[in-house]
Each structure stands twice: as C-alpha cells, then as structure tokens.
ROKE-438729 format. One record per residue (C-alpha): x, y, z. Coordinates in steps of 0.25 Angstrom, whole numbers, padded with zeros to 4 digits. Layout:
! ROKE-438729
<xx->X&yy->Y&zz->Z>
...
//
This chain:
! ROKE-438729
<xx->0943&yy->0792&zz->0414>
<xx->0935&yy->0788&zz->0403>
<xx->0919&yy->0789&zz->0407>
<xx->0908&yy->0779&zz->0406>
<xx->0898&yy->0787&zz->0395>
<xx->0884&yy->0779&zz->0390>
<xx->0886&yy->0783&zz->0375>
<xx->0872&yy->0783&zz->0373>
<xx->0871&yy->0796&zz->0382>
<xx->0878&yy->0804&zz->0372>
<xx->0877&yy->0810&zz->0357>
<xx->0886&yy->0800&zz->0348>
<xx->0899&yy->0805&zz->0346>
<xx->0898&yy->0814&zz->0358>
<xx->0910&yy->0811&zz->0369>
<xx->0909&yy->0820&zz->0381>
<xx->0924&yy->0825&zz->0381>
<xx->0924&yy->0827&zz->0397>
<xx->0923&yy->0816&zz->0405>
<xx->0917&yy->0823&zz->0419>
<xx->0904&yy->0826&zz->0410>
<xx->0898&yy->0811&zz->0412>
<xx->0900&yy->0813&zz->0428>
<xx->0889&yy->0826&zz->0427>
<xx->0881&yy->0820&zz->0416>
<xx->0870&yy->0812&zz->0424>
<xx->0870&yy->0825&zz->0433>
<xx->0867&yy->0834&zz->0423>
<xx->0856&yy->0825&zz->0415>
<xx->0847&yy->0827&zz->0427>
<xx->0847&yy->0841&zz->0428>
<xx->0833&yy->0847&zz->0421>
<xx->0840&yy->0856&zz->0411>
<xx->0836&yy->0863&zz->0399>
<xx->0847&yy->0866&zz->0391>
<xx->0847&yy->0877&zz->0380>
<xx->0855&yy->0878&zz->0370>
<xx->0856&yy->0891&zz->0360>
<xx->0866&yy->0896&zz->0348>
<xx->0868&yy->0895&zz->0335>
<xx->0865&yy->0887&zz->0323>
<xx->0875&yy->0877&zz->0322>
<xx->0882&yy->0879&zz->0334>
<xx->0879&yy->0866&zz->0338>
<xx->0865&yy->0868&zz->0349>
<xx->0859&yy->0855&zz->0343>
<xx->0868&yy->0846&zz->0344>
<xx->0874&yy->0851&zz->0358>
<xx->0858&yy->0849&zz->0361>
<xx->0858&yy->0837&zz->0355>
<xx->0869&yy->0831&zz->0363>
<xx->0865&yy->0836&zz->0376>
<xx->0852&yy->0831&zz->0375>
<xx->0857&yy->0816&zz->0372>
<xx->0870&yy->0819&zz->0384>
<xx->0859&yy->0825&zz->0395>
<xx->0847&yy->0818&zz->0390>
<xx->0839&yy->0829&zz->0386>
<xx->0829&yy->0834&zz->0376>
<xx->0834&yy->0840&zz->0365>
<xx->0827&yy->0851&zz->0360>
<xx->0830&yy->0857&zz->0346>
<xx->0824&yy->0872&zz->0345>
<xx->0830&yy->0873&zz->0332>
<xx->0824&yy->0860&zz->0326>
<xx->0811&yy->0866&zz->0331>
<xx->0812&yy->0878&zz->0323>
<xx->0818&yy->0871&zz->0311>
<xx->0804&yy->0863&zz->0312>
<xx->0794&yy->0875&zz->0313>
<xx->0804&yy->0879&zz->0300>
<xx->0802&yy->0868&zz->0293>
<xx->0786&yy->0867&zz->0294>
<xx->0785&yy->0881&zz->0289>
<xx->0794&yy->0878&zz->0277>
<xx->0787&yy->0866&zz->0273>
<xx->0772&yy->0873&zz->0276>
<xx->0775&yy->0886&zz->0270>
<xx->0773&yy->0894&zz->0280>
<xx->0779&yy->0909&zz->0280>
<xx->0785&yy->0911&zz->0292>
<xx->0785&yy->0926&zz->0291>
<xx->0769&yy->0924&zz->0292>
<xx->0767&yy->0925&zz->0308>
<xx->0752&yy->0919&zz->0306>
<xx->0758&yy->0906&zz->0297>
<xx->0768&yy->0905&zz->0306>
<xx->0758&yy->0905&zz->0319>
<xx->0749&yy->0895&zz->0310>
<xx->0759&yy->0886&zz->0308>
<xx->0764&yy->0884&zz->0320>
<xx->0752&yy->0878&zz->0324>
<xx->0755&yy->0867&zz->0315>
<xx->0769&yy->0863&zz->0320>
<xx->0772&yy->0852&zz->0329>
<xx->0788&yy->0850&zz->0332>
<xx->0791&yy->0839&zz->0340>
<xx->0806&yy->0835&zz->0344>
<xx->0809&yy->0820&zz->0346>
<xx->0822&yy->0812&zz->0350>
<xx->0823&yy->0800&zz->0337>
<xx->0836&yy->0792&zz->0338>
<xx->0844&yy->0800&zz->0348>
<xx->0840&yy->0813&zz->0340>
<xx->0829&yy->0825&zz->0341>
<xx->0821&yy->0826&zz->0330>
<xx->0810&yy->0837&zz->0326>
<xx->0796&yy->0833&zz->0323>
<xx->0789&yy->0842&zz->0315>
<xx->0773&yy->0840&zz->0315>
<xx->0778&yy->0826&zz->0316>
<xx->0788&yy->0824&zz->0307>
<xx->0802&yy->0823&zz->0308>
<xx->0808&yy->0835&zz->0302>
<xx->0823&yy->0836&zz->0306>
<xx->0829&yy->0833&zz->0295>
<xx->0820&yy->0843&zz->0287>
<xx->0823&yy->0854&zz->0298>
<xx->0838&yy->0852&zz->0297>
<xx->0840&yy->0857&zz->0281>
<xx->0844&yy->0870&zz->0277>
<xx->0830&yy->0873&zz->0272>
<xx->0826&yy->0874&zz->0286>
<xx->0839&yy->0881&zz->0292>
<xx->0836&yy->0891&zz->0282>
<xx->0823&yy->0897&zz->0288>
<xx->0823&yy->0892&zz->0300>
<xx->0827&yy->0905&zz->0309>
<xx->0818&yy->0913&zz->0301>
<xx->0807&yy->0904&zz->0307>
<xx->0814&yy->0904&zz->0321>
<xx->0813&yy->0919&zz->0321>
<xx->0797&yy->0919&zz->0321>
<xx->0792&yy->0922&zz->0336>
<xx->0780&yy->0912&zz->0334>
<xx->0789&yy->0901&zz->0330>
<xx->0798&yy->0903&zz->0342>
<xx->0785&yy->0905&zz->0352>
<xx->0782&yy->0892&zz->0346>
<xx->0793&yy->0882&zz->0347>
<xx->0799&yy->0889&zz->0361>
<xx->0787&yy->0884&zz->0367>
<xx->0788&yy->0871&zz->0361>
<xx->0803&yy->0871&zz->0366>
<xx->0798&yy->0874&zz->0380>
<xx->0788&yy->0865&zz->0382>
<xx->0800&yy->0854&zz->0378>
<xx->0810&yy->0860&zz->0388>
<xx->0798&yy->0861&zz->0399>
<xx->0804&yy->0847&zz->0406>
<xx->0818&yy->0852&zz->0406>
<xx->0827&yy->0842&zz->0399>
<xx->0830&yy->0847&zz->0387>
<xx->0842&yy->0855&zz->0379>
<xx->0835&yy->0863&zz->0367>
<xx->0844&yy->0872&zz->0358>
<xx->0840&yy->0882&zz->0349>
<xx->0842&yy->0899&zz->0348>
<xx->0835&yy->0903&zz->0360>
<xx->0833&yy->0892&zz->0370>
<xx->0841&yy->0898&zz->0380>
<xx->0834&yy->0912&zz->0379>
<xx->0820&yy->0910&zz->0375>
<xx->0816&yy->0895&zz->0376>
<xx->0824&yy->0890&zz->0389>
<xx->0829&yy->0903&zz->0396>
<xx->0831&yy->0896&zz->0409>
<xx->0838&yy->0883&zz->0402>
<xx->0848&yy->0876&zz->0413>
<xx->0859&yy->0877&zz->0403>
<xx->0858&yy->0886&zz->0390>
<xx->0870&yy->0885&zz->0380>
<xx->0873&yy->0895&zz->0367>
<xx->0880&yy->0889&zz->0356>
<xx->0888&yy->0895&zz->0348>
<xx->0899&yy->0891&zz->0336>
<xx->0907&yy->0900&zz->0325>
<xx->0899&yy->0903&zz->0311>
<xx->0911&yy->0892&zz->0304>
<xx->0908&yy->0882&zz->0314>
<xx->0892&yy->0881&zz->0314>
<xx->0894&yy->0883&zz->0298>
<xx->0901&yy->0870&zz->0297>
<xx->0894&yy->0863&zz->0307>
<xx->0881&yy->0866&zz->0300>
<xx->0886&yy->0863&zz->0285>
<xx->0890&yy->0850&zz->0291>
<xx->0875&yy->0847&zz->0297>
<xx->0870&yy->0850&zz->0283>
<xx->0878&yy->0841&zz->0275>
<xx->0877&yy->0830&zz->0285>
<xx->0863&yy->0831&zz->0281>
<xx->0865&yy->0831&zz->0267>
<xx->0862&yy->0846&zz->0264>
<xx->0870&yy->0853&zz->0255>
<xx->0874&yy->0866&zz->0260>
<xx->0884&yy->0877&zz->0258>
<xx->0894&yy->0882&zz->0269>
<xx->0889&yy->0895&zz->0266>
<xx->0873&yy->0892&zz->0266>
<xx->0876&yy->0886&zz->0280>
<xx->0882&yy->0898&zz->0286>
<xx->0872&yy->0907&zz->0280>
<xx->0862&yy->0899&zz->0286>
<xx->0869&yy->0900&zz->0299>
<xx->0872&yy->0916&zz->0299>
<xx->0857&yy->0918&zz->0296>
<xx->0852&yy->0909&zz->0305>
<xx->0862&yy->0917&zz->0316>
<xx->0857&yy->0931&zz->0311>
<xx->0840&yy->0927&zz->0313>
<xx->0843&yy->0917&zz->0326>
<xx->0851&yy->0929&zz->0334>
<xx->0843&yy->0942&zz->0328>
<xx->0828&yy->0937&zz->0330>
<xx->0820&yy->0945&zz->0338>
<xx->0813&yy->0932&zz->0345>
<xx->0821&yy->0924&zz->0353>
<xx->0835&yy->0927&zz->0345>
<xx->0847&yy->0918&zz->0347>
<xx->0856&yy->0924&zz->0359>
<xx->0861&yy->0918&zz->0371>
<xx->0854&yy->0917&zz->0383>
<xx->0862&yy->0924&zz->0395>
<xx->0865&yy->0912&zz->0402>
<xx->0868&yy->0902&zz->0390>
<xx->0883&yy->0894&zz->0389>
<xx->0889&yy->0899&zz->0376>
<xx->0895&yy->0887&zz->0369>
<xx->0903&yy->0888&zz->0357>
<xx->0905&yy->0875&zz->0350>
<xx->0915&yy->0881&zz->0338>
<xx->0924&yy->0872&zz->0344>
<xx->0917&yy->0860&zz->0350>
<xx->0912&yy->0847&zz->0345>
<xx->0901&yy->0839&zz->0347>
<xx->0908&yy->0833&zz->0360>
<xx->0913&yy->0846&zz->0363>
<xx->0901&yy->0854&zz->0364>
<xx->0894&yy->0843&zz->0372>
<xx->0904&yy->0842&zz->0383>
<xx->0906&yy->0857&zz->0385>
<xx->0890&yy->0859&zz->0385>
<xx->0890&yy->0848&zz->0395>
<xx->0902&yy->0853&zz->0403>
<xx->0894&yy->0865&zz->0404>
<xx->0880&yy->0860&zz->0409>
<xx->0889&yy->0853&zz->0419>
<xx->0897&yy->0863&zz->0427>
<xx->0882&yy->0871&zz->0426>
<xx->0873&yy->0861&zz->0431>
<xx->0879&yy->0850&zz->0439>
<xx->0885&yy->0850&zz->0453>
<xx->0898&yy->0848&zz->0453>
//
C-alpha cells in the first residue's frame, strides 16, 4: 500500500524505505527527546542530525560547527591556543549563535555567518587540537546545554552522549570503515570547490581519530548505553529509516 507523505516533512531526496514508519511518526514527534549523536568524522552524525531534525521537527544542534567556530576566531585573531591565559581571554570575546536559514542550520560567529569559512581544510586542520583544551570544552558544553535545556533537540558531535547529554532519551554511535568516510569526505570537499588529495584527506581523518579518542578531557568513546550504527553500507535513506526504526521499537507503544 502506497502511503500518503507531505513532502515537505522530509530532507529532499530522502524516501522512508518502510512504510509502517509514518503510522508511528506523529507519536514519536511528541515525545520530549534529546537525541545524541556520537562517532567519527565522516561517519555521517550531521547529516543523520540534520535529517532527523527536519523528519521529527527538532532542533538541530551541531557540536562540531561550534568548535569549528571557536577555531576559526582564533586563527583569524592569532591567538596561541597552547597559551591557557589567551585562550581564557579570548573566549570572552566569542559569541556563537546557530540559526535555521532556508531549511538549513547555519553558524553565526560574533554575528557573522561563517559556515563556509569553518568547512575548509584550513579549519579541519587545527580544529581538534582546539577541541582538546579543557576551557574551550567547559565553554561550549555549557552553551550546548543551555540549548538542550527544553528537550527538543538532536545534537551530534564527540561526546554528547557521555559528557554534554549523559541522560539523552536516545544516544546513537556512528561509525563507518576508514575507505568509506575517505571517500565520503573527498567528495564533500570538491563539491565545494577545494582541491584536495585522497591522501591529505585520510591523513586528516587518522589524526583527527588519534586526538578525538586519546584526549584526556571528554575523549570520543561510547557511552554504555548508546546504538552503534554502522553506515558502511547505507545510504542517505537508509541510514534515516533504520535510525527511525530504532527510536520506534524504543519509544512508541506498540
């Protein structure tokens, strides 16, 4: 039986591949949830976040885009992030806003749109040096708190399931092979224009997997009672329905 489905409830191109899903849908959009969403780079958390949000009607909240802001202010102010009293300086300065603009989150910094500028390499480079600092994290998980505190929103990042939302409703862990998020990241990049090698791209990824799992605050690990979801294998679609399917058989009465 083919289902009735407003096209404006979901992310263009996105299909739900089972059909039962819309029967739970309206059920599951009013339940306050938090859901927290944790892996690594490339693994596909944002845009999962991203669909989920526009599926459930939530607030999409991208840790990442946060850090990639703090980042980005201290590269264009010189500051040393090795200097704690710079650092703690600086952060006075910083306002981060994030703001839904024709369907999509963007990230405000002091302002100023800057999600373009926080997507480049330039930025991926340094990004979880800056994410290791204990003053920068104390920072921005309070920031990322006080967003969650009406519980309607699905934030993804490193350690929202551990550290920012330990009691989240639902906390998935995303994970994907090394080749996989390679390509998948090489392909974000030059759909921007940026010319990048397949080998910069997965140096970039094993460094950033090496800092993001061996920090001593708030590492990447998976919280106890988080859903592993591998998305080697899925697509868009696919990753959406099973992430649904999921929430369903955990949340909603049968």
């Amino acid at each position: 039986m083919r289902m009735n489905i407003d096209p404006l409830a979901y992310p263009k191109g996105v299909p739900l591949a089972v059909s039962f899903l819309q029967k739970k849908l309206n059920q599951l959009k009013k339940i306050p949830l938090i859901v927290a969403i944790d892996g690594h780079s490339s693994s596909g958390k944002s845009t999962l976040a991203r669909d989920l949000s526009s599926v459930l009607e939530l607030k999409h909240l991208d840790s990442g885009a946060m850090y990639r802001a703090v980042t980005l202010y201290f590269l264009d102010n010189q500051i040393d992030h090795n200097n704690p009293e710079e650092v703690t300086s600086a952060l006075a300065d910083i306002r981060i806003d994030l703001k839904k603009m024709d369907g999509q989150m963007r990230t405000f910094l002091n302002g100023s749109d800057v999600e373009k500028e926080i997507r480049t390499p330039r930025i991926a480079a340094v990004v979880s040096e800056v994410s290791t600092i204990s003053s920068v994290r104390r920072f921005l998980v309070d920031l990322q708190q006080k967003l969650g505190r009406n519980k309607s929103v699905v934030m993804d990042g490193r350690d929202i399931g551990t550290v920012v939302f330990p009691t989240a409703e639902i906390k998935f862990f995303l994970t994907a092979s090394m080749d996989v998020r390679t390509r998948r990241r090489l392909e974000e990049l030059k759909a921007k224009g940026l010319e990048v090698t397949i080998e910069e791209v997965r140096y970039n990824l094993q460094k950033r997997d090496k800092i993001d799992s061996s920090r001593k605050d708030s590492p990447l690990t998976q919280a106890k009672d988080a859903i592993v979801l591998d998305t080697s294998d899925l697509d868009r679609s696919g990753q959406l329905t099973k992430a649904l399917e999921i929430m369903i058989k955990k949340l909603c009465s049968p």
